[in-house]
Biotite code that builds the C-alpha atoms (Angstrom):
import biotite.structure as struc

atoms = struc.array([
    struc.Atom([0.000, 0.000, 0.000], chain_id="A", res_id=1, res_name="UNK", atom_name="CA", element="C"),
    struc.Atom([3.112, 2.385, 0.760], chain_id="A", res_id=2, res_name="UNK", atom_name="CA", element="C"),
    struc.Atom([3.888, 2.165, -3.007], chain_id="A", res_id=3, res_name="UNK", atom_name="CA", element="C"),
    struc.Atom([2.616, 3.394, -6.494], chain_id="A", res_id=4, res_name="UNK", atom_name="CA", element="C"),
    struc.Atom([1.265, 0.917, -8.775], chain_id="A", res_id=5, res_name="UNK", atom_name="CA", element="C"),
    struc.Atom([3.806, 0.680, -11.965], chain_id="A", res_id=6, res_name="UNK", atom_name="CA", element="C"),
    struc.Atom([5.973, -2.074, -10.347], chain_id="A", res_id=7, res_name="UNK", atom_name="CA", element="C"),
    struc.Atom([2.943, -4.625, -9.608], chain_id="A", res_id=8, res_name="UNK", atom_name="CA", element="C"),
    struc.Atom([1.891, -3.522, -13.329], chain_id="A", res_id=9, res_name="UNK", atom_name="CA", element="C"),
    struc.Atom([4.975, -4.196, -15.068], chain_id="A", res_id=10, res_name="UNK", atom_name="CA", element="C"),
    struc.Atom([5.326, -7.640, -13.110], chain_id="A", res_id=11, res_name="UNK", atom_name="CA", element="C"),
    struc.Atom([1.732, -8.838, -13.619], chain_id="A", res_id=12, res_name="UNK", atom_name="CA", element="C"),
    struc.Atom([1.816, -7.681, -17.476], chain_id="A", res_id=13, res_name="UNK", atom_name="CA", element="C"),
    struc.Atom([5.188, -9.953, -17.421], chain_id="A", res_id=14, res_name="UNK", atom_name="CA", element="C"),
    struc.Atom([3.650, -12.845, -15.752], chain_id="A", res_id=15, res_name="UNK", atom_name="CA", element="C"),
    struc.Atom([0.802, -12.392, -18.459], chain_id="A", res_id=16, res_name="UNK", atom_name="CA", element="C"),
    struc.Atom([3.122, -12.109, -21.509], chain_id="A", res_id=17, res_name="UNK", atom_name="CA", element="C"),
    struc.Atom([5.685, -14.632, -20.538], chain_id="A", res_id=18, res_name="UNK", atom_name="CA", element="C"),
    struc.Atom([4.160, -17.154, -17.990], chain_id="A", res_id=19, res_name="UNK", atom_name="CA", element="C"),
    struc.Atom([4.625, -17.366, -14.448], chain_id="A", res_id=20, res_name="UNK", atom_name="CA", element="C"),
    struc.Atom([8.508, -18.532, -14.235], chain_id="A", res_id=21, res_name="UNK", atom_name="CA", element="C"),
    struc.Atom([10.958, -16.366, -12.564], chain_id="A", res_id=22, res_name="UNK", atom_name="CA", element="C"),
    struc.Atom([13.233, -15.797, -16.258], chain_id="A", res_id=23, res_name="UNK", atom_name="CA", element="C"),
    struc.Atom([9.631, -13.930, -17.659], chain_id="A", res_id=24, res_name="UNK", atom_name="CA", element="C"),
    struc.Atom([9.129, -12.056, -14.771], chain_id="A", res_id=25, res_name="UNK", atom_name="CA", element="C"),
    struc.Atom([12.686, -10.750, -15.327], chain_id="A", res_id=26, res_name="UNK", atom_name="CA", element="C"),
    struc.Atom([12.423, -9.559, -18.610], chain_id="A", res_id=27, res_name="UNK", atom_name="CA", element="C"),
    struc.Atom([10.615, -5.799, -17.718], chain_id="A", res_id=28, res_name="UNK", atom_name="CA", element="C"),
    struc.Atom([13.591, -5.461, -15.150], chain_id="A", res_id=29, res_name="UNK", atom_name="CA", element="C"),
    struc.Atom([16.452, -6.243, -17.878], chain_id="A", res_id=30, res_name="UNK", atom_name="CA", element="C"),
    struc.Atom([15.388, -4.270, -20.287], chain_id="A", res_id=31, res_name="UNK", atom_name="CA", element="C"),
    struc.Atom([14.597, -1.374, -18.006], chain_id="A", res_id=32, res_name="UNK", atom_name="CA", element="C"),
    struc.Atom([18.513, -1.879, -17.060], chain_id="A", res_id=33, res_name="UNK", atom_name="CA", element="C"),
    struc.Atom([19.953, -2.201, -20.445], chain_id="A", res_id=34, res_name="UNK", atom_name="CA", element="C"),
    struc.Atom([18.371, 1.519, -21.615], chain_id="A", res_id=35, res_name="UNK", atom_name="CA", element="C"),
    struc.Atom([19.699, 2.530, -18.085], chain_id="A", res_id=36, res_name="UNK", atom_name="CA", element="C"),
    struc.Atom([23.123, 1.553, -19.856], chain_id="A", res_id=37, res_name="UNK", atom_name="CA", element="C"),
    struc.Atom([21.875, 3.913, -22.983], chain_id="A", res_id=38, res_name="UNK", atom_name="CA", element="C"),
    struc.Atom([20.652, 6.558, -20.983], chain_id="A", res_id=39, res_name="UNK", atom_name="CA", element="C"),
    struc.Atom([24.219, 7.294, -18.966], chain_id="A", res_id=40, res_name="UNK", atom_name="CA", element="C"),
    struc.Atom([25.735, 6.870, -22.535], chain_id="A", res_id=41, res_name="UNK", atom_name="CA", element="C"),
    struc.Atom([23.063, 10.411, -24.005], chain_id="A", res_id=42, res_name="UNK", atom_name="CA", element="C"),
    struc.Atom([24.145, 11.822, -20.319], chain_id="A", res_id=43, res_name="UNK", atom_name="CA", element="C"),
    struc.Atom([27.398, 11.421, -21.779], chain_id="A", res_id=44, res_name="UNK", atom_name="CA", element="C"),
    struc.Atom([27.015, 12.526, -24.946], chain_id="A", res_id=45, res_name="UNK", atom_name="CA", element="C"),
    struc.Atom([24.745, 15.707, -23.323], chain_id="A", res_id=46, res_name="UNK", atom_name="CA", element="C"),
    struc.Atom([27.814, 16.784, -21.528], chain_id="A", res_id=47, res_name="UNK", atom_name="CA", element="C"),
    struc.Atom([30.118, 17.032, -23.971], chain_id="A", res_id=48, res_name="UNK", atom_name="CA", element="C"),
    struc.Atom([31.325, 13.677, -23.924], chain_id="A", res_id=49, res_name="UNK", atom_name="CA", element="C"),
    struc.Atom([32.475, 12.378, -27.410], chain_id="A", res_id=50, res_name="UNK", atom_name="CA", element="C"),
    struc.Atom([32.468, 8.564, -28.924], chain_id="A", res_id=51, res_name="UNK", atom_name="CA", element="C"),
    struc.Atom([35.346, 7.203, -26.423], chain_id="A", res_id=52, res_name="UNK", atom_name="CA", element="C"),
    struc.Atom([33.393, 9.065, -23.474], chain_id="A", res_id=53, res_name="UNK", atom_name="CA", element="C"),
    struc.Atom([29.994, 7.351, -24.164], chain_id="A", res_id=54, res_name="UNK", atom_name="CA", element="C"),
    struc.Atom([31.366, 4.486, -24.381], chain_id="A", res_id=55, res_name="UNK", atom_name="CA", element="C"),
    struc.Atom([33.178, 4.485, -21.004], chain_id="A", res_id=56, res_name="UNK", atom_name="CA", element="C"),
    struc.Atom([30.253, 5.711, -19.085], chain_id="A", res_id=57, res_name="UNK", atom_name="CA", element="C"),
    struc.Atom([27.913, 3.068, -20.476], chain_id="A", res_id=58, res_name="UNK", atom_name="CA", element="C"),
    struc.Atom([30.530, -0.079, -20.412], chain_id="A", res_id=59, res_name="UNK", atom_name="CA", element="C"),
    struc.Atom([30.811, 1.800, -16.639], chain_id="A", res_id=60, res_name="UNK", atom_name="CA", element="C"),
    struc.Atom([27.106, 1.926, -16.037], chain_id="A", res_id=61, res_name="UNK", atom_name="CA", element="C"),
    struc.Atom([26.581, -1.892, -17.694], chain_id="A", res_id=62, res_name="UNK", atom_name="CA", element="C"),
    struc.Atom([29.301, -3.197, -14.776], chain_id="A", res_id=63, res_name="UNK", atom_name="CA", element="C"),
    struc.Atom([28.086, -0.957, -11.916], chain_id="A", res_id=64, res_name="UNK", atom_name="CA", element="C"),
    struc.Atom([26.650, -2.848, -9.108], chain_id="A", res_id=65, res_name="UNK", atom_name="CA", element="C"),
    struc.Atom([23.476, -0.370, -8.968], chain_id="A", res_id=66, res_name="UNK", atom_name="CA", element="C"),
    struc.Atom([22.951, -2.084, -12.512], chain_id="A", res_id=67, res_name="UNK", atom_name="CA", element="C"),
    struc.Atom([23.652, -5.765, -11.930], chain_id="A", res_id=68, res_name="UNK", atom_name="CA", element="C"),
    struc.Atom([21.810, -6.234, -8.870], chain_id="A", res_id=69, res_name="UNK", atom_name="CA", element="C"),
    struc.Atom([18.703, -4.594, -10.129], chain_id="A", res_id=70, res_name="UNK", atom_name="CA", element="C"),
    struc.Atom([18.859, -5.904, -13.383], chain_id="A", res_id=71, res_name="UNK", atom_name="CA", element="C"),
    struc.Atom([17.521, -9.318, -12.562], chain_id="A", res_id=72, res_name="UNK", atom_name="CA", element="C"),
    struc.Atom([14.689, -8.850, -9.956], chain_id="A", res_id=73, res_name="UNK", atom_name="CA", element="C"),
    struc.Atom([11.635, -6.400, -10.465], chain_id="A", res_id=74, res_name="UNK", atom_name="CA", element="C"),
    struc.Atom([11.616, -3.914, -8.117], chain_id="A", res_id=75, res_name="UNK", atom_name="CA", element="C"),
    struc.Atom([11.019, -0.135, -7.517], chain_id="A", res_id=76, res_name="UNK", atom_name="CA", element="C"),
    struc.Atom([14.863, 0.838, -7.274], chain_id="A", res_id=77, res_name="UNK", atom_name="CA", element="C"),
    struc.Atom([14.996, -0.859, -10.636], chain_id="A", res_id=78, res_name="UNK", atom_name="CA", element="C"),
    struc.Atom([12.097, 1.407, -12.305], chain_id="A", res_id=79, res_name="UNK", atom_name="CA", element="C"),
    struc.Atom([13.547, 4.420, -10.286], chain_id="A", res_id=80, res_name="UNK", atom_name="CA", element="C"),
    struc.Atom([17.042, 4.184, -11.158], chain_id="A", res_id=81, res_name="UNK", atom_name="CA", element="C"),
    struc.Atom([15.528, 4.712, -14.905], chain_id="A", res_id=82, res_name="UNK", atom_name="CA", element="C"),
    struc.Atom([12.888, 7.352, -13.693], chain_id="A", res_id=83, res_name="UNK", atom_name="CA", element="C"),
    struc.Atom([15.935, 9.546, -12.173], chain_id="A", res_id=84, res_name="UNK", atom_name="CA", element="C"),
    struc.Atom([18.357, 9.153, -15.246], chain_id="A", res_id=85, res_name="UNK", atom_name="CA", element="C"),
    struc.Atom([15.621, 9.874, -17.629], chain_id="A", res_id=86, res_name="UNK", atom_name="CA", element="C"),
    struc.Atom([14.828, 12.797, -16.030], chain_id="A", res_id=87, res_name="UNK", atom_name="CA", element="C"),
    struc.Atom([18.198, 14.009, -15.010], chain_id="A", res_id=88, res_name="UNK", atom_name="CA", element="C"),
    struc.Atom([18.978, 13.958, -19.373], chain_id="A", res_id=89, res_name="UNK", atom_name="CA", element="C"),
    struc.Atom([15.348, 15.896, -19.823], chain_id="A", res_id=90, res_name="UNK", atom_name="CA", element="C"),
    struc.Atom([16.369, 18.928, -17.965], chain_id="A", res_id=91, res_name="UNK", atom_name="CA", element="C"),
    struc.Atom([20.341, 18.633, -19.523], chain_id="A", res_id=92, res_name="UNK", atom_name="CA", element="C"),
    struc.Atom([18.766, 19.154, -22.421], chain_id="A", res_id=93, res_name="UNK", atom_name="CA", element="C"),
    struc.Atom([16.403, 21.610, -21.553], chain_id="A", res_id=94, res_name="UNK", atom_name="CA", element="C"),
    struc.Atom([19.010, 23.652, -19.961], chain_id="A", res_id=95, res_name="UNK", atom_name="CA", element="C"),
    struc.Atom([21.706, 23.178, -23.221], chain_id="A", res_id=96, res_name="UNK", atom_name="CA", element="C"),
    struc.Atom([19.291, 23.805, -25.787], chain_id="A", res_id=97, res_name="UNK", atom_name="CA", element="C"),
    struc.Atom([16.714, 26.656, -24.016], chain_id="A", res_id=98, res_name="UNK", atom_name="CA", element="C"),
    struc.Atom([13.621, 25.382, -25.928], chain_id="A", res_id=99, res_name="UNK", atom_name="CA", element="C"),
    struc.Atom([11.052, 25.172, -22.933], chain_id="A", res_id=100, res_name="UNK", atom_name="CA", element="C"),
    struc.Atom([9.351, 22.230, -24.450], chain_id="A", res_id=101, res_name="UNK", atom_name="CA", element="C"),
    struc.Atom([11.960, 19.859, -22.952], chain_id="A", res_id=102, res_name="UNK", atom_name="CA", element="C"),
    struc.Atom([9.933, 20.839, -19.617], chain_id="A", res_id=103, res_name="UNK", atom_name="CA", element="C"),
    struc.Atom([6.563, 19.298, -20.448], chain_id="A", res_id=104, res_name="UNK", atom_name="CA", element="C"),
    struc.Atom([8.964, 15.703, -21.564], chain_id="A", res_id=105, res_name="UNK", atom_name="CA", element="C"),
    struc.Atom([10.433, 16.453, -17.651], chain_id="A", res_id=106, res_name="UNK", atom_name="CA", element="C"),
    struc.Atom([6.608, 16.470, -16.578], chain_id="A", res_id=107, res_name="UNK", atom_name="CA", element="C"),
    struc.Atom([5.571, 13.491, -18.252], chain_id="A", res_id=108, res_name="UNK", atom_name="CA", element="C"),
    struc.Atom([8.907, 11.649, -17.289], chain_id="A", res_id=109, res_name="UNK", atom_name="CA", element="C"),
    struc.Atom([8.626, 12.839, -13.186], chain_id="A", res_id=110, res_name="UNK", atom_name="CA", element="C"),
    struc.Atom([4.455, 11.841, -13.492], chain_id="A", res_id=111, res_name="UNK", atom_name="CA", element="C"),
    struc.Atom([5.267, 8.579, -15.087], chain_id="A", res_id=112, res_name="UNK", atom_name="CA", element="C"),
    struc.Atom([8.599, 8.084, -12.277], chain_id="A", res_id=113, res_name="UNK", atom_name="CA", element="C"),
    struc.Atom([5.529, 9.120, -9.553], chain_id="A", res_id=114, res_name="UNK", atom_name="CA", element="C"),
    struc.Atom([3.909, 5.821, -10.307], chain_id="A", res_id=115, res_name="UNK", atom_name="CA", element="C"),
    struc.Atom([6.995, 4.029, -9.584], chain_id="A", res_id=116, res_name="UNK", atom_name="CA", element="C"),
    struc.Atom([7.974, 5.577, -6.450], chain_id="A", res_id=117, res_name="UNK", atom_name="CA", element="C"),
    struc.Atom([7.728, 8.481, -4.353], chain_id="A", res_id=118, res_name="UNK", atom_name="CA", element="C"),
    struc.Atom([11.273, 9.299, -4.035], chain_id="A", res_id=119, res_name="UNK", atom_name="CA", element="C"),
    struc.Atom([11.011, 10.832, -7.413], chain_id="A", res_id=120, res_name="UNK", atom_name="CA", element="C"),
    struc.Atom([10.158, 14.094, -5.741], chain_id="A", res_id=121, res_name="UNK", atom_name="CA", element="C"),
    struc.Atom([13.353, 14.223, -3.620], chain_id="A", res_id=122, res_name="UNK", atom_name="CA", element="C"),
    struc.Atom([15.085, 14.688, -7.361], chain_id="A", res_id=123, res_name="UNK", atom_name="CA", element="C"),
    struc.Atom([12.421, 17.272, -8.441], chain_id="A", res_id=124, res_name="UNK", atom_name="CA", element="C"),
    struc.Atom([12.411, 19.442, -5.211], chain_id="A", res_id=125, res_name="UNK", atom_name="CA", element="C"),
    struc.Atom([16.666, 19.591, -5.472], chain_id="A", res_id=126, res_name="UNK", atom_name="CA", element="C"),
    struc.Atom([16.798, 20.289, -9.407], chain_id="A", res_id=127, res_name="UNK", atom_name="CA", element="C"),
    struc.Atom([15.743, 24.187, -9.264], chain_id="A", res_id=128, res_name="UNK", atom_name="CA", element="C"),
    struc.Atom([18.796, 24.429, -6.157], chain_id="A", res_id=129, res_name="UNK", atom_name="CA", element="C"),
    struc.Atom([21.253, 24.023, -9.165], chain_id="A", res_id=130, res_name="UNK", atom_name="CA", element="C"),
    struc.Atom([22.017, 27.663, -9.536], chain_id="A", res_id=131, res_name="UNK", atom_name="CA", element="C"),
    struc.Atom([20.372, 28.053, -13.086], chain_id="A", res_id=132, res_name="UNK", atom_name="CA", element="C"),
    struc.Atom([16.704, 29.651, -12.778], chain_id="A", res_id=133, res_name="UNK", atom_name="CA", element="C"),
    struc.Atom([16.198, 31.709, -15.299], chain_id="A", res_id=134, res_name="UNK", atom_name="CA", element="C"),
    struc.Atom([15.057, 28.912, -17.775], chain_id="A", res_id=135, res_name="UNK", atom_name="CA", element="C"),
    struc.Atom([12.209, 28.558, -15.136], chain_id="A", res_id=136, res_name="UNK", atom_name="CA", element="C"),
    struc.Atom([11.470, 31.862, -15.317], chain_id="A", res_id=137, res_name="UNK", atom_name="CA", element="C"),
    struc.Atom([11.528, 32.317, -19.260], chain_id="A", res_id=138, res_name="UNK", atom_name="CA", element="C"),
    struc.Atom([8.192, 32.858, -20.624], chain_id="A", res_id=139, res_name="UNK", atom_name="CA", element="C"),
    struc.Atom([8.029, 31.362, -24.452], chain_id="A", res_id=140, res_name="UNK", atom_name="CA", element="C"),
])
């Protein structure tokens, strides 16, 4: 009851899709893990990070222990971990580029990371402390 409903979702729509045998029910937290891998490779690549640096931080990311524990059990770290880097590389962008429709992808990306888990607003009360508002202030 303490938690949002995404994780018993993704595990019951695994159970439905691929039986009920521990290797299906580990499919939603696998893949979640391997764009994990892709999304600290476009963090990369959104700082400034060229070929050789994407490919550290994701060969980094695919042997981190964050990663490889998660990776094979469904759970709401796993779904988080995601929600938080996927958000994180939303407001990069937003803040590189300056076109305030990156904000309403943040939106969508915090809602959907609300259904996971709570601690998603921990990450969205901390992001305006960065020292950058005036992108929040912009009117477009």
């Amino acid at each position: 009851m303490d938690q949002p409903p995404l994780t018993p979702l993704l595990a019951r729509a695994a159970t439905a899709v691929f039986g009920n045998s521990p290797a299906g029910l580990r499919v939603p937290a696998t893949l979640a893990c391997a764009v994990v891998v892709v999304l600290v490779a476009a963090l990369a690549r959104e700082l400034g990070g060229g070929r050789a640096a994407q490919s550290l931080a994701a060969c980094c990311a695919a042997v981190s222990g964050i990663v490889l524990g998660t990776g094979h059990m469904v759970s709401t770290t796993t779904f988080d971990l995601l929600a938080w880097l996927l958000i994180c590389l939303l407001v990069l962008r937003a803040l590189r580029t300056g076109d305030g429709r990156w904000w309403f992808a943040v939106g969508a990306a915090a809602g959907i990371g609300l259904l996971n888990k709570y601690l998603v607003v921990l990450l969205l009360a901390v992001l305006p402390t960065g020292g950058r508002r005036d992108p929040l202030r912009r009117r477009r």
